[in-house]
C-alpha positions in Angstrom: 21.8 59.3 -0.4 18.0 59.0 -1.1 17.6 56.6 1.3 19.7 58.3 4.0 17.2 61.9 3.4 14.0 59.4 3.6 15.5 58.2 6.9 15.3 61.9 8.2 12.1 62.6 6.5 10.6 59.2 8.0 11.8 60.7 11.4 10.0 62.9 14.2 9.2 66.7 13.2 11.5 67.9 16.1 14.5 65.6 13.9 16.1 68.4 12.5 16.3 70.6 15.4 18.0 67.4 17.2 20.7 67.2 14.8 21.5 71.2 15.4 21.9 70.3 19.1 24.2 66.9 18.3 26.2 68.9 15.8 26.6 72.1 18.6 27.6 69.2 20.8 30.3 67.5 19.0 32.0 70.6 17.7 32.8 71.9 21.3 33.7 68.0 21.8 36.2 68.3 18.5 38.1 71.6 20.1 38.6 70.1 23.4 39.4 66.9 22.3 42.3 68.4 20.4 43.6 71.3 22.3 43.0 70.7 26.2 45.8 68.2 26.7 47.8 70.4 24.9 45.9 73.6 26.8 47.8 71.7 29.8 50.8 71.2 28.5 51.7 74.8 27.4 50.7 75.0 31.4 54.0 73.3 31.7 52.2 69.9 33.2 53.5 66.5 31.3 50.9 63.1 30.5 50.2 63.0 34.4 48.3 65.3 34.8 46.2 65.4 31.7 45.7 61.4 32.5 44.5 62.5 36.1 42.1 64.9 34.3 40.6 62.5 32.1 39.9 60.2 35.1 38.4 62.7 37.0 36.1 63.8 34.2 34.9 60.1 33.9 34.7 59.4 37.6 32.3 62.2 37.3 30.3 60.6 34.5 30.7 57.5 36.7 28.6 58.8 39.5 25.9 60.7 37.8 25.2 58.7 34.4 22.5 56.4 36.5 20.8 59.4 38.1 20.8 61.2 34.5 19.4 58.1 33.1 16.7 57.8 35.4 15.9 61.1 35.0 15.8 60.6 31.5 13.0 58.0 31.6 11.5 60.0 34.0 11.3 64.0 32.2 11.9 62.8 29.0 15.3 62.9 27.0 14.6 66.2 24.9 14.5 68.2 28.7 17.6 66.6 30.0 19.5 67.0 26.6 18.5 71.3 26.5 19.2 71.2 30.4 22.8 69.4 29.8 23.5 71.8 26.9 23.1 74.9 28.9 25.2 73.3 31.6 28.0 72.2 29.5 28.4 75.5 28.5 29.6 76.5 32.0 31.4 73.5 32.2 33.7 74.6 28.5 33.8 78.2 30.1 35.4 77.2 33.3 38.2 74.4 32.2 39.3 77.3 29.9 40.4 79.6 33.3 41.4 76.8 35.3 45.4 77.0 35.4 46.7 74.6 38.5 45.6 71.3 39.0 43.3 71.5 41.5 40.7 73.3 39.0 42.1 71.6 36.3 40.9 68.5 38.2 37.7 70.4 39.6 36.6 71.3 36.4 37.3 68.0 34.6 34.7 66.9 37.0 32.0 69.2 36.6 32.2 68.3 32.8 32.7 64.9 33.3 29.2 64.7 35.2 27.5 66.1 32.3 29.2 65.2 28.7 28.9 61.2 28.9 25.8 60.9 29.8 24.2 63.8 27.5 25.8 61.9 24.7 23.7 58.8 25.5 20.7 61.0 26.2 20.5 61.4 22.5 20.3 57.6 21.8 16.6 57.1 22.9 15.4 60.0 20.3 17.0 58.9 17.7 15.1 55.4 18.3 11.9 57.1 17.4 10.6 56.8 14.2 10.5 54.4 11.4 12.1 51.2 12.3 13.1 50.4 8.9 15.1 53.3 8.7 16.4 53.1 12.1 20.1 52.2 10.7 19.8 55.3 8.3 18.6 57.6 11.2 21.2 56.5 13.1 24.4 56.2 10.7 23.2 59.4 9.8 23.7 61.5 13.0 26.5 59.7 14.0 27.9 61.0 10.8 26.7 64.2 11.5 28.1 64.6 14.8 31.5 63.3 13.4 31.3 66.1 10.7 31.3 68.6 13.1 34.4 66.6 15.3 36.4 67.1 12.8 35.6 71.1 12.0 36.2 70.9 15.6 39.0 69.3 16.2 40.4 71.3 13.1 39.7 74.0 15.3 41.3 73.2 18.2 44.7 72.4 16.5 44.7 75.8 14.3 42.4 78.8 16.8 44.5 78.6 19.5 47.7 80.1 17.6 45.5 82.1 15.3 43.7 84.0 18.6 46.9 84.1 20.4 47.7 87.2 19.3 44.8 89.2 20.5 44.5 87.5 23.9 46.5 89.4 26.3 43.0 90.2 28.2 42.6 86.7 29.1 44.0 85.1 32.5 46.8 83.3 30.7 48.0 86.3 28.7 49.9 85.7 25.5 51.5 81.7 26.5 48.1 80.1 26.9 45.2 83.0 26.0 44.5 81.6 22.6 43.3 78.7 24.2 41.4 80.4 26.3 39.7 82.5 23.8 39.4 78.7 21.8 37.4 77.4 24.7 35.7 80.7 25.0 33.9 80.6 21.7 33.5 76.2 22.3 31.3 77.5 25.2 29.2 79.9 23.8 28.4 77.5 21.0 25.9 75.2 23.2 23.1 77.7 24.6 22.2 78.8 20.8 22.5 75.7 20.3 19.6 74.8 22.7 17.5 77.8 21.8 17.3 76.2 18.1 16.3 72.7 19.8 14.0 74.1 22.3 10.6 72.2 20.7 12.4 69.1 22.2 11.4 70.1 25.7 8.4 68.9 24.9 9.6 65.5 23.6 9.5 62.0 25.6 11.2 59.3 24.2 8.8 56.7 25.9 5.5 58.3 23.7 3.4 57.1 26.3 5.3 54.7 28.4 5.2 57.3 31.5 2.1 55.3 32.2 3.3 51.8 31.3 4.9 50.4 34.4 5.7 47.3 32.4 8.2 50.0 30.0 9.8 51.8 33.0 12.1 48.9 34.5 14.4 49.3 37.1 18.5 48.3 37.3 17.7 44.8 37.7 14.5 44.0 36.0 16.5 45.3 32.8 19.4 43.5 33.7 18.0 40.3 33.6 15.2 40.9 31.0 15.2 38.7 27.9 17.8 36.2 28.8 19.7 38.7 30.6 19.9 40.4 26.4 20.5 44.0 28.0 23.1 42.9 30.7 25.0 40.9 27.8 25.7 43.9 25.9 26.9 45.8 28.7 29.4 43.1 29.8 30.9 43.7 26.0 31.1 47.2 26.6 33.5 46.9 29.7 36.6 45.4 28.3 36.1 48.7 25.2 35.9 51.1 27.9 38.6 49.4 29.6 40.8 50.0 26.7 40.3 52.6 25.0 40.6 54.8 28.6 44.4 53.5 28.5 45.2 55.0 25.2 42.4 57.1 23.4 42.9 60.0 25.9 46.4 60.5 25.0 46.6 59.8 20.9 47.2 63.6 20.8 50.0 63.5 22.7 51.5 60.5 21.1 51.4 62.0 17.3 52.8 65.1 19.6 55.3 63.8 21.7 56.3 60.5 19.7 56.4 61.2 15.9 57.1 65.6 16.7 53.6 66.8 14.7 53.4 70.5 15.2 50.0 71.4 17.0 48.4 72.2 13.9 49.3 68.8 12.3 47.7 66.7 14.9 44.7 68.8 14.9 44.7 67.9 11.0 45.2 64.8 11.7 42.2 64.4 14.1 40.1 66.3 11.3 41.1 63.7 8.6 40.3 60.7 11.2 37.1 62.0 11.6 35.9 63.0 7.9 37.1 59.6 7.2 34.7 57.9 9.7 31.8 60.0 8.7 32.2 58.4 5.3 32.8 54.7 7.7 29.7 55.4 9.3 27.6 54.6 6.4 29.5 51.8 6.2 27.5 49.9 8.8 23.9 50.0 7.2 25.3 48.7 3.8 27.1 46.0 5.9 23.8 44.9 7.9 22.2 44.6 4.6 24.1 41.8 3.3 25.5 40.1 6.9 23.2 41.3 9.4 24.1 43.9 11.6 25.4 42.1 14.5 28.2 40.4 12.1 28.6 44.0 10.8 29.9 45.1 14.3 32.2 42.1 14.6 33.7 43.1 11.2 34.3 46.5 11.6 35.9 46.0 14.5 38.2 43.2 13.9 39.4 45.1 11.1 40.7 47.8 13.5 43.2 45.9 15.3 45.8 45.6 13.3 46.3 49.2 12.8 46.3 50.1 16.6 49.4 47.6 16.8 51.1 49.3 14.3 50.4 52.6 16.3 52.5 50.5 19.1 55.7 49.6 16.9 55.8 52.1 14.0 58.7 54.5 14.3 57.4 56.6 11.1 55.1 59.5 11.5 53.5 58.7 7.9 52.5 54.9 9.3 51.4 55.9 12.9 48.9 59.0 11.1 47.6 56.1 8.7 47.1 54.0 11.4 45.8 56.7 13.9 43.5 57.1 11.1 42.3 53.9 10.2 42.0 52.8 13.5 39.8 55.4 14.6 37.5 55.3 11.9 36.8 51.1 12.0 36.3 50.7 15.5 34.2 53.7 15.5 32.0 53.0 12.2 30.3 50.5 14.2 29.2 52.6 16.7 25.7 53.3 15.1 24.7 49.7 14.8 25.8 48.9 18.3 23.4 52.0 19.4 20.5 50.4 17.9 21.4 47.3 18.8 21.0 48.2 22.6 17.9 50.4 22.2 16.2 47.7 20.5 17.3 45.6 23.5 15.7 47.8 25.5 12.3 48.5 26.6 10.8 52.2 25.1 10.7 53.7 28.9 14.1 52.8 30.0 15.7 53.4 27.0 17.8 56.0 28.8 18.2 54.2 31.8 19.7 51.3 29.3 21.8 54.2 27.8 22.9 55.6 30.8 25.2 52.6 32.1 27.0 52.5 28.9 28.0 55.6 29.8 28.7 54.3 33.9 30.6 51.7 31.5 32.9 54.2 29.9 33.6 56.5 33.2 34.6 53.2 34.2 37.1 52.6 31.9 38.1 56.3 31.3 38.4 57.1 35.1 40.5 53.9 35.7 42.5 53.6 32.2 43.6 57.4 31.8 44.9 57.3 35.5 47.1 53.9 34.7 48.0 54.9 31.4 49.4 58.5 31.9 52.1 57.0 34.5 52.4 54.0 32.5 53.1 56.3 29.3 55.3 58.5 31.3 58.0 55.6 33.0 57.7 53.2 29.8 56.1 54.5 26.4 52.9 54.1 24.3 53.9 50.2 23.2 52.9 48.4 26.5 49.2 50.5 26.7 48.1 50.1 23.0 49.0 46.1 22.9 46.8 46.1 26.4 44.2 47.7 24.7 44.0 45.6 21.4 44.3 42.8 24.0 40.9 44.2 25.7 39.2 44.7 22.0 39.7 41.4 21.5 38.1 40.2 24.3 35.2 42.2 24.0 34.5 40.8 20.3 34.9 37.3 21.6 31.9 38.0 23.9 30.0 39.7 21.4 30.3 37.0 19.2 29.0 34.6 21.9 25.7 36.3 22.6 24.8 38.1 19.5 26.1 36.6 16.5 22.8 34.6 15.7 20.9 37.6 16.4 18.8 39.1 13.3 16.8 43.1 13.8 13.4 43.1 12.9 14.5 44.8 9.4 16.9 41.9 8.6 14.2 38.7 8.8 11.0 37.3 10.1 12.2 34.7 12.3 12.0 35.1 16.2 12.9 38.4 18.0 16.2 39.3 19.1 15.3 38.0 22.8 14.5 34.3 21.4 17.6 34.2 19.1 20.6 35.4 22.1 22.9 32.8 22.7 
């Protein structure tokens, strides 16, 4: 723990107010997560429609993560990030009024446009400071942000039925108003949330490297830089955002529909996934201290596999919550280390650039994926979708392995940099 609070003092002076905004951020995250699909289903709409939701929402993220990037590089990430929060705030507010599909589609995009790629806007902060502690910083407010997933996602399964009650006032009246009034509060969360972080307005992530053409690369210079080091690890991210946008969207529904937890159960179950990882997350640091951090990734996730085929065969509800569990919180813990990997890939001025089409990378996945598996789900069951997905894990690890497993951070060694050590 010593070392994880020297990681935070060994940080920027605007590091605290940061983590307010990321924690702000993931709550609201944690009560949608939970409780829109099933927002749309006391609408009366089935998988379909929340799959069509989803893919709107990343199409949006899609289409503007590489003008948010460049943005980014060019304002700085502590503008865009109080900008975004202000903005998803509107975005919460108006998915909880929309009631047919049309603005349950029109509103999926408007938040699409804006969550993905304000989550990556975070990633280039949280590169400044002390590089030693960069795996601390970073474990850290993952960890964080998970924290407040799960009191979110606790939320979302148990403030629906607890505000129903008193929600006659609301457009949906009794059926659907605590919702409403859930996504109501989610909303108003984010702008004092940006009032706390304002100091970061004044924050570039390049320190300087407005000035340095040689930092502010475009699409293809960074694509090919280094042995083409950058473009590597986005190819690895395609076949994860492939996958997981064929089954992640609809794990609520699954626990719901396939194993017949009660709202409140799933929303526990989402809470527990999520404490778990945040202890997971620390994993990763200990991990790249005895096999590097690269083989750390590889690990983590390897280990996950198992437990999302079990999700595909299991018939008990005990099992598939294990599993749902376990899953989540391995493929996830490695999440931190993958982060730095990639801004250490990257140069200091197109950090969010770099950032910005792993987020094009996920829209990807999640506007294709959601669309094929809500139909899929709907005509033949979760089996066919999660063994697809596994399948597309898989893949993306063997890549990984190919270009980075001989690669060492800066911390780990003194032999060459990560660009002379790539395969």
């Amino acid at each position: 723990m010593s070392g994880i609070l020297q990681s935070i003092r060994q940080g920027p002076p605007w590091l605290p107010r940061l983590l307010v905004a990321v924690a702000a951020f993931n709550l609201s995250f944690g009560i949608l997560w939970v409780a829109y699909n099933l927002y749309l289903k006391a609408l009366g709409y089935g998988e379909e429609l929340a799959g069509y939701a989803t893919a709107a929402s990343s199409i949006a993220a899609l289409i503007f993560a590489l003008p948010i990037g460049k943005l980014t590089d060019k304002w700085g990430a502590g503008p865009v990030l109080l900008v975004g929060l202000y903005l998803m705030s509107v975005g919460i507010l108006l998915r909880g009024v929309a009631m047919v599909p049309l603005t349950v589609l029109a509103t999926a995009f408007f938040s699409g446009a804006l969550f993905e790629p304000l989550r990556h806007v975070v990633d280039p902060l949280l590169a400044l400071g002390e590089e030693k502690s960069a795996n601390r910083r970073f474990a850290f407010t993952f960890a964080l942000g998970s924290t407040f997933t799960a009191l979110g996602t606790w939320l979302g399964g148990h403030l629906p039925e607890i505000l129903s009650p008193h929600t006659s006032w609301l457009p949906g009246g009794l059926e659907v108003g605590g919702y409403q009034a859930t996504f109501l509060l989610a909303g108003l969360v984010l702008p004092l949330a940006a009032w706390i972080a304002s100091p970061l307005m004044d924050v570039h992530h390049g320190q300087g490297a407005r000035s340095q053409k040689e930092n502010r690369l475009g699409l293809r210079q960074l694509l090919s830089r280094d042995n083409w080091a950058v473009g590597k690890y986005w190819l690895t991210m395609l076949p994860i955002g492939l996958g997981a946008g064929l089954s992640v969207p609809f794990m609520n529904l699954y626990l719901r529909n396939i194993h017949n937890l009660t709202d409140a159960s799933v929303g526990n179950a989402f809470s527990i996934q999520q404490i778990v990882l945040v202890f997971a997350f620390f994993l990763g640091p200990w991990i790249a201290n005895k096999i590097r951090a690269t083989r750390g990734i590889v690990l983590l996730e390897v280990l996950s596999l198992p437990f999302l085929v079990t999700l595909a065969f299991t018939t008990s509800p005990l099992w598939a919550v294990v599993a749902f569990i376990a899953r989540g919180a391995l493929m996830n813990a490695s999440m931190p280390l993958g982060t730095r990997l990639l801004m250490t890939l990257s140069p200091p001025g197109s950090r969010g650039l770099s950032s910005a089409v792993v987020g094009m990378i996920w829209g990807l996945g999640f506007a294709v994926g959601p669309a094929l598996g809500g139909g899929w789900i709907e005509k033949s069951g979760y089996v066919g979708p999660f063994l697809l997905t596994a399948s597309l894990y898989l893949i993306s690890l063997i890549l990984f392995c190919l270009f980075f497993w001989n690669l060492k951070m800066a911390e780990e060694s003194e032999l060459p940099s990560p660009s002379e050590t790539i395969r």
